[in-house]
Legacy VTK file of the C-alpha trace (Angstrom):
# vtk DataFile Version 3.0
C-alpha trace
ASCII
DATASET POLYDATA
POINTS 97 float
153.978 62.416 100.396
151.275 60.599 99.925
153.407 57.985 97.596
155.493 57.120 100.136
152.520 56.279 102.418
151.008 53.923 100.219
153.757 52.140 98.614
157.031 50.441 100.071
160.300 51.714 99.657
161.142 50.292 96.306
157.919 51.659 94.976
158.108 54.841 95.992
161.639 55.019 94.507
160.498 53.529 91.362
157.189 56.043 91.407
159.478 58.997 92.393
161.978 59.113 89.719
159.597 59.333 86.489
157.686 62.694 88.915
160.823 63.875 89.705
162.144 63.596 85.659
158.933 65.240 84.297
158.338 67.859 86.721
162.953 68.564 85.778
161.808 68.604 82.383
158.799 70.949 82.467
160.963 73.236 85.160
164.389 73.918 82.783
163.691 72.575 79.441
162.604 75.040 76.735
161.514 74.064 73.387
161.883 76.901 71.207
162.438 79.369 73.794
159.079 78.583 75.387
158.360 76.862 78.703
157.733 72.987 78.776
154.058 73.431 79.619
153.488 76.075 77.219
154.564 73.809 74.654
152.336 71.052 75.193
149.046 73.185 75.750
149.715 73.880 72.205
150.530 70.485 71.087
147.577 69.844 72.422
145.390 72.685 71.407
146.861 71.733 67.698
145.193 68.086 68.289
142.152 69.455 69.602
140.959 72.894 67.472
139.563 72.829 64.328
141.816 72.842 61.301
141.519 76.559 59.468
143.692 76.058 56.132
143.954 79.284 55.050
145.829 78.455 51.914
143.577 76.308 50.563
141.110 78.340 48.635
138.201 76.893 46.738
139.092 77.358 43.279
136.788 79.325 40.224
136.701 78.995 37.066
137.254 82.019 35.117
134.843 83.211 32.246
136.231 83.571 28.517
136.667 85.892 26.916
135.926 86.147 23.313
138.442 87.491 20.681
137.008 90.087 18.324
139.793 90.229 15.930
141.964 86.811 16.094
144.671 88.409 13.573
145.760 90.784 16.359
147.117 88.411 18.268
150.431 88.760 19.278
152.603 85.356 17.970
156.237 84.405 18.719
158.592 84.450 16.177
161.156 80.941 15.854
164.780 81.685 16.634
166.806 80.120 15.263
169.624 79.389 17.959
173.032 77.784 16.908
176.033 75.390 19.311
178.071 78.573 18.322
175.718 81.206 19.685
175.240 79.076 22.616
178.857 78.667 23.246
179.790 82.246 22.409
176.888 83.187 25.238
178.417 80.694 27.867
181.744 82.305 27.345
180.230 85.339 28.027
178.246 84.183 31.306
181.273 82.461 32.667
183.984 84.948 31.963
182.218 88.410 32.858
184.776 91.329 32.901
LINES 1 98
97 0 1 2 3 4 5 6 7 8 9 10 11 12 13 14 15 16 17 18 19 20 21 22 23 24 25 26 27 28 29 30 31 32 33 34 35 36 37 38 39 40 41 42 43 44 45 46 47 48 49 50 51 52 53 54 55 56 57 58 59 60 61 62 63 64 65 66 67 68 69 70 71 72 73 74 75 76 77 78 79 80 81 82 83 84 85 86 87 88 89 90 91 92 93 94 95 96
């Protein structure tokens, strides 16, 4: 009301129809399942908070430990892998019975 009492006809008409579009929108349209308004508080709650990044953990380093015996360690033995094993193996992956 008060629109159309300080602006002329094509004013009012040209005021009315962005109202009337965003008060549509924030009456039936529901972004993930959520109402309009609800939406944008958190849009803008997002912009506003602080950030809490919960994955990103301040990283420490470790102490070493010292090996008393070094021949104990475990080492890996070389295979020696040939086209034919590899072929024989992809037979086996692709054809399973």
């Amino acid at each position: 009301m008060i629109l159309w009492s300080i602006l002329d006809v094509g004013g009012f008409y040209s005021a009315a129809v962005p109202v009337v579009c965003i008060f549509a929108a924030m009456a039936f349209y529901r972004p993930y399942g959520q109402p309009l308004i609800v939406f944008i508080r958190n849009a803008l709650l997002f912009f506003i908070r602080p950030k809490l990044y919960m994955w990103d953990r301040p990283t420490r380093v470790l102490s070493q430990k010292k090996v008393k015996n070094p021949e104990s360690l475990v080492t890996t033995v070389n295979k020696n892998i040939t086209a034919e094993d590899v072929s024989r193996l992809a037979k086996i992956v692709d054809n399973p019975k």
